[in-house]
N, C-alpha and C positions, 0 to 999 in steps of 0.2 A: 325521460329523467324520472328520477327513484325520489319518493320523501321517503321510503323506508331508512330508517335509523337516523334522522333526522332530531326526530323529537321520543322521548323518554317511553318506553313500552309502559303504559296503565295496568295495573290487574284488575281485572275485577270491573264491576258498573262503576261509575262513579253517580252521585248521590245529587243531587240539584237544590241549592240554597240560595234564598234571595241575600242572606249574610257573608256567602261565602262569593256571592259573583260581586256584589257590591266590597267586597276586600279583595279580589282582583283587579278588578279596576281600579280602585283607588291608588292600589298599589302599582297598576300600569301607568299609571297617567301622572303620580308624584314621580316614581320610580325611574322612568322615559323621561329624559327633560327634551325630546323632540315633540312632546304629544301637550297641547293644553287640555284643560279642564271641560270645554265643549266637544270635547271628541263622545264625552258618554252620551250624549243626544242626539249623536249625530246618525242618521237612518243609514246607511255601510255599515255602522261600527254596532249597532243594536241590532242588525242582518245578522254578524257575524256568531254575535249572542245568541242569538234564537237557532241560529244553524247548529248549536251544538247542543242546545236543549229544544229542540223545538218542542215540546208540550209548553214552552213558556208561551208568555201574554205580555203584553205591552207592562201593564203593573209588573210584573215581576224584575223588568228591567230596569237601571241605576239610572237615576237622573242625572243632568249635570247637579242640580241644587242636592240630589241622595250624595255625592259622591262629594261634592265640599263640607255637607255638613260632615260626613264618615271621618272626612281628613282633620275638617277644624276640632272636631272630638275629641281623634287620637292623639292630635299634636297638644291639645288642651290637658288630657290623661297625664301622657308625656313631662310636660312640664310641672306637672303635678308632681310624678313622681321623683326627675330630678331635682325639685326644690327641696324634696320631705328626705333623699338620698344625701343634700350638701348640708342639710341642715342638720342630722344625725353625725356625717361628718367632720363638721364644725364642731358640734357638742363633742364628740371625742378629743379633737385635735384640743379645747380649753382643757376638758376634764385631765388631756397628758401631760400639759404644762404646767399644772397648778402645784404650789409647792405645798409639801404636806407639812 
């Protein structure tokens, strides 16, 4: 059996980032509601990590506590921005009813 054409042709190296593997997993493991949150500590699943960069090190690998704080962040950002998006909103939807 073939994994050719399986998964997406890359061009080129791809580049190794403690920012960019900690926002894949974070995004595996929200993203997956089959996967909890201890999957990123789990030694299979940091195997697999390292099989793809091996020059990595233990440090450069996502913790479960690197991978909650990432999400409790984004989702923190998140709400941020939709409060500051309902609140301009808002302020329009008065400013179109007010009679002149």
């Amino acid at each position: 059996m073939s994994l050719k054409g399986l998964f997406p042709a890359v061009s080129g190296p791809q580049t190794f980032s403690q920012d960019d593997v900690l926002k894949f997993v974070a995004e595996f493991v929200v993203c997956n509601d089959q996967q909890s949150l201890a999957i990123a500590s789990k030694p299979t699943f940091q195997n697999c990590l390292a099989a793809m960069q091996p020059a990595s090190t233990k440090a450069d690998l996502p913790s479960t506590h690197d991978v909650s704080n990432y999400v409790h962040n984004k989702f923190v950002l998140f709400i941020k921005k939709l409060k500051d998006e309902l609140q301009v909103m808002s302020f329009n939807a008065v400013f179109i009813f007010l009679p002149f």
